[in-house]
N, C-alpha and C positions, 0 to 999 in steps of 0.2 A: 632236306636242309632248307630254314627259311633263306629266304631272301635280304639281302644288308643293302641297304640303301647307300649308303654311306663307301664302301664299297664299289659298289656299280659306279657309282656316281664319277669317283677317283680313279675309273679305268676309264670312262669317257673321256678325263679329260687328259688323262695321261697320252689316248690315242689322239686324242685331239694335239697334244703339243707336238707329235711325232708326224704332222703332217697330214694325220688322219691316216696314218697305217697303220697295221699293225705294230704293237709293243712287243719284246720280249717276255718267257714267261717271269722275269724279276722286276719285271715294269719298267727296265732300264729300253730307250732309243736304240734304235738297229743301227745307226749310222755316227758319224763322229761332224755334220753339219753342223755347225753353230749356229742356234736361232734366237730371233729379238720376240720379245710378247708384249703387244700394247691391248690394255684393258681399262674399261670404263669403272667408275668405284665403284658400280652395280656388281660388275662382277668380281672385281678384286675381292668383294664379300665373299662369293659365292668362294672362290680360292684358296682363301685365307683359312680357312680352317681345317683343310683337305690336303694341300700340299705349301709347308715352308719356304721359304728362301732359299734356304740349305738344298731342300731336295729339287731343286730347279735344273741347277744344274745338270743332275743325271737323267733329266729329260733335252737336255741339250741345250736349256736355257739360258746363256751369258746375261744376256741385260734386259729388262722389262721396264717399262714407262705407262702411265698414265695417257689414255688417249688425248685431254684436253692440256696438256706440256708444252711445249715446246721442246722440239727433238732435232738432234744433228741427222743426215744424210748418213746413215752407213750403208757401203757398196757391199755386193756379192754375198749378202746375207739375207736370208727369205724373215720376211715377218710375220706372225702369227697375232691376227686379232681376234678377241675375244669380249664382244662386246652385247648391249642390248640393242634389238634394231629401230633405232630411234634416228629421226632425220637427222638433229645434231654430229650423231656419231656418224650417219651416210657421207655428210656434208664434210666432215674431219674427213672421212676415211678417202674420197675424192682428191683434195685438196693435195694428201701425202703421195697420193698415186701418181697426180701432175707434177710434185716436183721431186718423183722420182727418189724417196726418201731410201726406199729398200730394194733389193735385185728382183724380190716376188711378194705376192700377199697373199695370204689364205686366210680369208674371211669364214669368221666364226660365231654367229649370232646367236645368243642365250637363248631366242625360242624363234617362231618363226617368223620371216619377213615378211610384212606386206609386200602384194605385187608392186605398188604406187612408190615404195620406198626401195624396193628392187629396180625397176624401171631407173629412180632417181640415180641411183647408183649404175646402172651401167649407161643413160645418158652423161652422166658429167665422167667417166671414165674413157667414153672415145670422143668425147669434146674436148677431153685433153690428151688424144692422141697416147694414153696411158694403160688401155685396159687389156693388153697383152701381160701386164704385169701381173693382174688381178688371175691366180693360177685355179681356185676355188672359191665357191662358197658355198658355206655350208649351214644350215639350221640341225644346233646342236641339243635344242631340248633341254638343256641346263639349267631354267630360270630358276632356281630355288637354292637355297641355303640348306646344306645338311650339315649336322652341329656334331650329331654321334651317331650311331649303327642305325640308331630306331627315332632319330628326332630332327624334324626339318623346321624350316620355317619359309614362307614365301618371298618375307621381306617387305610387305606392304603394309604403307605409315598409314596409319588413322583411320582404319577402313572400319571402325566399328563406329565412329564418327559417321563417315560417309554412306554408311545403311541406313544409321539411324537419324540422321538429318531431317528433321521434318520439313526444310523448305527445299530437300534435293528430289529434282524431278525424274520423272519413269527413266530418261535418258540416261543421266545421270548414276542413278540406281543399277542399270545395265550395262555402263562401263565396268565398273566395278565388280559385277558378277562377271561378267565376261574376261577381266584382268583373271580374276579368282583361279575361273574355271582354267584359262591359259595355263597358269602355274600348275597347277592340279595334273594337270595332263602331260608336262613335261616330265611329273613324278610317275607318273603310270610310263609313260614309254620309257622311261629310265631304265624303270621294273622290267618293263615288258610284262606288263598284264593286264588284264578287262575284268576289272573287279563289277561283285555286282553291290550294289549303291543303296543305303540304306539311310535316312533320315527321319526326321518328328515331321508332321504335315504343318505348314504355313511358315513364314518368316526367308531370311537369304538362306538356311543350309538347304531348304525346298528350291529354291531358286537356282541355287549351286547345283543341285544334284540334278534337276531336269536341264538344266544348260552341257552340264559335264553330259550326262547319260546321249544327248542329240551331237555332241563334238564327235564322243567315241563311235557313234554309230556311222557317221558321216565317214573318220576317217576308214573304221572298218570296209566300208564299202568302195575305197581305192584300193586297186590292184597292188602290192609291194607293201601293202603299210609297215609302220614301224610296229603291229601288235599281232601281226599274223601268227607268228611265231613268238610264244612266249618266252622271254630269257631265266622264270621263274622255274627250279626243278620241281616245283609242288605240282603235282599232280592236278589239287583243286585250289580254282580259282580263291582269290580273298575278297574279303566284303570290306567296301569303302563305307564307313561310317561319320555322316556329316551333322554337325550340329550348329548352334548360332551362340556367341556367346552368352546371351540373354536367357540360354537353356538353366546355365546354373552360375549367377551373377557374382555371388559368393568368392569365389573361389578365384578372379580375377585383382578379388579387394585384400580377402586376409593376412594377414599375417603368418607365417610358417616358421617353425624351426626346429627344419630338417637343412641338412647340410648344403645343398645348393640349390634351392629356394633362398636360402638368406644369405649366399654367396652372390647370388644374383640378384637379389633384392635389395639388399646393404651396402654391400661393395662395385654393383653395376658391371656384373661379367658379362662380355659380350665379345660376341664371333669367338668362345673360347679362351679369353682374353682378359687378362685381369691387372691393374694398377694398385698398386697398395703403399702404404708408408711402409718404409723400411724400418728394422730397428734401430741404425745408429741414421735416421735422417735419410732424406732425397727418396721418391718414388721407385718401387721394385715392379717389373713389368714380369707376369708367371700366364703360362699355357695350363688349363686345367683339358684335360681330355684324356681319350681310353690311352695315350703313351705314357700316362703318370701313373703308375700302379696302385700309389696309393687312392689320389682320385676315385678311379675304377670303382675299386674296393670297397671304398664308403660314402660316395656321394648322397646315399640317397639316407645316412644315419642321422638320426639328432644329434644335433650339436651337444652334448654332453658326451653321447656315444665316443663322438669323432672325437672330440678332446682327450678322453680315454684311452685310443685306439694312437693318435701321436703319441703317450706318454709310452704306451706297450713298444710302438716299433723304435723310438728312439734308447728305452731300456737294453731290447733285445739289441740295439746297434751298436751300446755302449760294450755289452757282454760279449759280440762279436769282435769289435775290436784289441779288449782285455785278450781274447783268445789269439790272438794273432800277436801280439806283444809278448805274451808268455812263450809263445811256441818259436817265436824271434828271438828270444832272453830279451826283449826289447822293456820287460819291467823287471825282474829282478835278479837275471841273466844266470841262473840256475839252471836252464833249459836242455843249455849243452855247455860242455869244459872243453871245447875245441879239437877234440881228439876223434869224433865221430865227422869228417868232413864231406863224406855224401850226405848224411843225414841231414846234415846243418845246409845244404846246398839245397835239400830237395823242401826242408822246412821255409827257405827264403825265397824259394822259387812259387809256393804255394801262398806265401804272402803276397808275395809283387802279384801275383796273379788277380788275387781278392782283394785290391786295393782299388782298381775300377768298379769294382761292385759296392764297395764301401763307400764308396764318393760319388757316387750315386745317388745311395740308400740317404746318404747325409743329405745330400743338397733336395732332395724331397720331402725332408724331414723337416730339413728348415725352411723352407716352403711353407709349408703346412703349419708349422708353428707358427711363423710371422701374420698368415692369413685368420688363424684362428683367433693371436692374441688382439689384431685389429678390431676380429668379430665382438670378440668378448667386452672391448671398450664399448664399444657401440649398444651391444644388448645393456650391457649396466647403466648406460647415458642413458639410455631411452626406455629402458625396462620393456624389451622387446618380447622375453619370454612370457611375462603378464598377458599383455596383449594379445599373444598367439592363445594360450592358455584361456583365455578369460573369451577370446571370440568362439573359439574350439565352444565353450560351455552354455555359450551362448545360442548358437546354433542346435546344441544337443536339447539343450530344453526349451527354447523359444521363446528367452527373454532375458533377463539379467535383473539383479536387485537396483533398486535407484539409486542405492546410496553407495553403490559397489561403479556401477555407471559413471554415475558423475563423478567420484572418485579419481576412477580412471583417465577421464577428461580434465583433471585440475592438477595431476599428479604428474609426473615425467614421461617425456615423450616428445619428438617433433609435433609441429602444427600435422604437417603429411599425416603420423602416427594416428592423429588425435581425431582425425578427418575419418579415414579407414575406419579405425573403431568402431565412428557413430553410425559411419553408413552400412556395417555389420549390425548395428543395436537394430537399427529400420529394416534390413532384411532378416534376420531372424525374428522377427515379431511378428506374431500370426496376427493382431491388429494395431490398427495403431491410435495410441493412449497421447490423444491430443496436447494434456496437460506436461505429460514427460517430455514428450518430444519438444517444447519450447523450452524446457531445462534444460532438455540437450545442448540445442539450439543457441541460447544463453553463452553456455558453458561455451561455446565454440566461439563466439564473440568476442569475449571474455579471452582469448586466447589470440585474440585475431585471426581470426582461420577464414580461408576464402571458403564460403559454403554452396556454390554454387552445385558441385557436385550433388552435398547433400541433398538441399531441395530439389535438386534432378529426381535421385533417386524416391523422396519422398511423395513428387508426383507422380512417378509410375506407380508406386502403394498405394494411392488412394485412388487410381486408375482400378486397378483390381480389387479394391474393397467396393467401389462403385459396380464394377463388372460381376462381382460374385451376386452382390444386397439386391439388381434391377431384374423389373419384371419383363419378361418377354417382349413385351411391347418398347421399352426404352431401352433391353438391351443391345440391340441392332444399333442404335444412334449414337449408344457410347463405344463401341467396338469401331465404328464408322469415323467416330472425330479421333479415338483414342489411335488408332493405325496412322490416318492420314499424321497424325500428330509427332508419335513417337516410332513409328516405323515398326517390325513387325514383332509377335511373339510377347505382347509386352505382359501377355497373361504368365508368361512361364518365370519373370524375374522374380516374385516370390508367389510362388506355388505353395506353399508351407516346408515346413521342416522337415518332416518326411521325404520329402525331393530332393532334400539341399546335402542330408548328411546320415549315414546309415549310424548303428551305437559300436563299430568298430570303425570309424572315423574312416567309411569308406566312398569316394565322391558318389554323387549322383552319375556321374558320368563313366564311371569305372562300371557302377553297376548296371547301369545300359550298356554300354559293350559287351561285360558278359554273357547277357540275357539273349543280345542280339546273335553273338557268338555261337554259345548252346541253342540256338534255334529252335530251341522248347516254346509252348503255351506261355504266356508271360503278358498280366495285363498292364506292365509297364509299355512295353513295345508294340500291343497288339496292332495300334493304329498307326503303327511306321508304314512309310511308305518306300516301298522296293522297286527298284529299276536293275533291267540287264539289257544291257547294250545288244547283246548277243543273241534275244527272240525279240518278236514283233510285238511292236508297242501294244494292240490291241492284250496282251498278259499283263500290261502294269497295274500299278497301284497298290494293291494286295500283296500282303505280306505272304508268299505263295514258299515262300525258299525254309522250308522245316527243313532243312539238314545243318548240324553244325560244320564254323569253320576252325580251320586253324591256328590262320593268319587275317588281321585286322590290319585296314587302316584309319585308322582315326583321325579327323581335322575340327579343328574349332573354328568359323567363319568369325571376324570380330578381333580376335586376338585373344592367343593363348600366355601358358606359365611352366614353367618345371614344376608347382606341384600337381600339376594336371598329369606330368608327364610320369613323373615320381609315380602315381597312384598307378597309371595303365604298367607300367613294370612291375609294380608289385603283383600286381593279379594274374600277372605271367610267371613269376615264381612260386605263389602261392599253387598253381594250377601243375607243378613238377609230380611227379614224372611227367605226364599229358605234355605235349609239346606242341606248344601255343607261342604266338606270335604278334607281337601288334606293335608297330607305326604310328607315332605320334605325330602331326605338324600340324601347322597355323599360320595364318595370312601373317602376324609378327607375334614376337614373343616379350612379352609386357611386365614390369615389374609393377609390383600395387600401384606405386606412385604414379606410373606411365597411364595408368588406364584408368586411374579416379582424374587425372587431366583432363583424360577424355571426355569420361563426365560431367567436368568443367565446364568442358569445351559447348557440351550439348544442352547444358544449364544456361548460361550464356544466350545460346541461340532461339531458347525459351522466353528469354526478360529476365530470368529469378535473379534471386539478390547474388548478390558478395562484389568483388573486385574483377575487373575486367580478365580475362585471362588469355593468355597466347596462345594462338596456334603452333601446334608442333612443328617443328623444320619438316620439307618434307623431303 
């Protein structure tokens, strides 16, 4: 049986709210104590998608607060925090202990504490004559976002910004792997496994993977670790498959429409979580995840599909309910003449029965229809499906007609829209046609569109048309300014179109995983670099491990998408009967608009043109 992330994840913390004892096997607390939980909005993330408000309670939860609040004193009630180990929150969690806010605390930190921030905490704990109170603590290895069975995210803003910064120094650079690798590692001992680690050679997911591969080996080598014992029943280990966003740049920018791709792309689903107009006015707030059956069922359909697929269950709801009416005489009371009175008992008893089911089925129906019919506005305002379509085609043959281009660019659509597009036109062009690209260019002005992104992107193109055209002797010098410049891998943001898009519109990255997976000959993968925590370094480097695996986990360093995620699920059910497994997550998960920002951002920090642009909240 694989392994559920998502799962594991929601019994950690279930044992965690129980004091860190054991849970029952229904998940419900062994005890009838009332407990408070104070959590930082770091974690409240982590939370929120794993267990409701509703289900708080049956962990014994009464009341939960915000660690930076202000909070009354309640007596004879232990508190449970759950927070990231960061001084602020030491400094909070100190302060509550001096004035005695709760009868005990059991400290709970999302990954682990520094010694220096531990120290901090139990000095200001018997300086305030408090730290009898303080009953545990504990590093809980939590630091991550798990969204669904198979999809995590780190939760880290701007880090593909932060790689590729060309004025962020070595320091700098190794915070941020070092954050990376942290989160990374929370997910493996979640797991409980020692995957062995498989990357492209150069750039952060090489960085990632030699940082992570020296953590795991290190903790290995304490007596008790958290990995001794693996919590995985798989027999064989899984292979952690790391890549940098800049492997396949594409696919952060395009347009999609597949069902939640442009649930999340259009509407801004997040932690789960979705806001929408209502039909008759005022904002409707809807939970998309594996409790909504219909969700489940077809997130991953095109949006024509899914609209289909409402019309069929709401028909089939309406024909349900007809049957229940007839069999009630409740429409044309022919059913029964009142003379059969068990019958007519046992008919009305199997109604009222199927009326919770029915009311149900409805209220996800109308769900589903209200999100759809928002979709639908939105695609026709901005002719979304063109754009999906028209970059799709673009990709596939590696370029587009001019007068079908600039069309595109003068015709309907956000400024965002219109930005995306072009900066697809410049990654699918296997060169670039000087004279078009300031049509483009033009056309973007012409629109007012901040183009910072663009020209980002279009000098990393002409970085690699330089990198491919130079002779051995100048190639050294441009790899040399071009690295320092734009930070690393900058050869792989267009590699040609064979990289980017297979002719069954299958990513470049789904098809690396498979390769790496079947552990066959493959001169896509030949020159990955393999690490196992678990023999001596003098074995690395070499792709040595020919045996296929099961179970994958994949992460994108940079920031990922749900159709990254979409694609690696598909190749797990394409691969049925065979029983295959793979993990998706990423330092955060990006809608186009969120990550051509970025671009912005990195355009910006070049000089190129357009309008100033903000850094993201962080």
């Amino acid at each position: 049986m694989a392994f559920n992330l998502r799962q594991r994840q929601t019994e950690c913390i279930a044992r965690m709210l129980n004091l860190n004892q054991p849970v029952t096997a229904t998940g419900m607390v062994n005890d009838d104590v009332y407990r408070m939980l104070i959590y930082d909005r770091h974690c409240q993330n982590i939370l929120s998608p794993l267990i409701h408000v509703k289900d708080l309670r049956k962990h014994g939860v009464t009341l939960y607060h915000l660690i930076d609040k202000d909070r009354d004193s309640v007596a004879d009630v232990p508190a449970i925090y759950f927070v990231q180990p960061t001084l602020a929150n030491v400094q909070r969690i100190v302060a509550d202990t001096s004035k005695l806010l709760y009868d005990s605390f059991h400290l709970n930190f999302s990954s682990s504490i520094p010694r220096a921030l531990l120290t901090e905490l139990a000095s200001g704990a018997v300086n305030s004559d408090s730290i009898h109170r303080i009953s545990k603590v504990h590093d809980q290895y939590l630091d991550f976002v798990t969204l669904e069975d198979n999809l995590f995210s780190l939760a880290q803003k701007s880090s593909y910004v932060q790689l590729n910064d060309p004025s962020a120094g070595d320091r700098e650079i190794e915070e941020i792997i070092e954050k990376i690798v942290g989160g990374l590692f929370c997910v493996l001992a979640t797991l409980g496994v020692v995957p062995i680690i498989s990357c492209p050679r150069g750039g952060p997911a090489e960085m990632v993977a030699s940082a992570l591969d020296q953590k795991l080996r290190d903790h290995l080598g304490v007596k008790n670790n958290l990995l001794t014992e693996g919590r995985t029943t798989s027999f064989q280990r899984p292979i952690l498959c790391l890549f940098d966003r800049n492997f396949e740049l594409s696919v952060g920018i395009q347009h999609d429409f597949r069902y939640q791709p442009l649930v999340h792309d259009v509407l801004g689903l997040r932690l789960n979580r979705l806001n929408v107009q209502g039909e008759k006015g005022g904002m409707k707030s809807y939970e998309l995840d594996s409790s909504d059956p219909f969700w489940a069922a077809n997130w991953s359909l095109a949006f024509p599909e899914v609209a289909g697929e409402i019309e069929s269950q709401l028909s089939k709801y309406k024909k349900d309910v007809d049957e229940v009416n007839r069999r009630t005489g409740g429409s044309d009371g022919t059913e029964f003449d009142g003379t059969d009175v068990i019958g007519n008992t046992k008919h009305l008893m199997s109604a009222v029965n199927s009326l919770p089911e029915l009311t149900a089925r409805k209220q996800v129906i109308d769900k589903h229809t209200n999100i759809a019919t928002v979709l639908l506005g939105e695609i026709k305002e901005r002719s979304l499906d063109a754009f999906a379509n028209k970059e799709y085609d673009m990709m596939a043959r590696g370029g587009i007609d001019q007068k079908e281009l600039l069309g595109a660019l003068k015709g309907k659509g956000t400024k965002m829209d219109k930005l995306r597009f072009a900066i697809m036109y410049l990654i699918s062009s296997e060169s670039i046609n000087q004279g078009e690209v300031e049509l483009v260019e033009a056309a973007l002005r012409e629109c007012e569109v901040d183009t910072r992104a663009f020209q980002y992107v279009k000098k990393i193109k002409s970085l690699n048309v330089s990198l491919a055209s130079a002779n051995s002797a100048s190639r050294n010098n441009i790899v040399d300014w071009a690295e320092k410049l734009y930070g690393q891998s900058i050869s792989a943001v267009t590699a040609g179109v064979k990289n980017l898009l297979s002719s069954d519109r299958q990513l470049a990255l789904t098809r690396t995983v498979e390769a790496l997976m079947e552990g066959k000959p493959n001169p896509e993968v030949e020159s990955y670099k393999m690490f196992d925590p678990r023999v001596p370094k003098s074995s690395l480097g070499s792709n040595q491990f020919k045996g296929s695996f099961k179970e994958a986990i994949v992460f994108m360093v940079g920031g990922g998408n749900y159709v990254e995620y979409g694609s690696l699920q598909e190749l797990v059910q394409r691969q049925q009967p065979t029983t295959r497994h793979v993990i998706y997550g990423t330092t955060e998960i990006l809608t186009g608009e969120e990550f051509v920002d970025q671009l912005a951002i990195l355009g910006q920090k070049m000089g190129l043109g357009g309008a100033p642009v903000a850094a993201p909240t962080q």
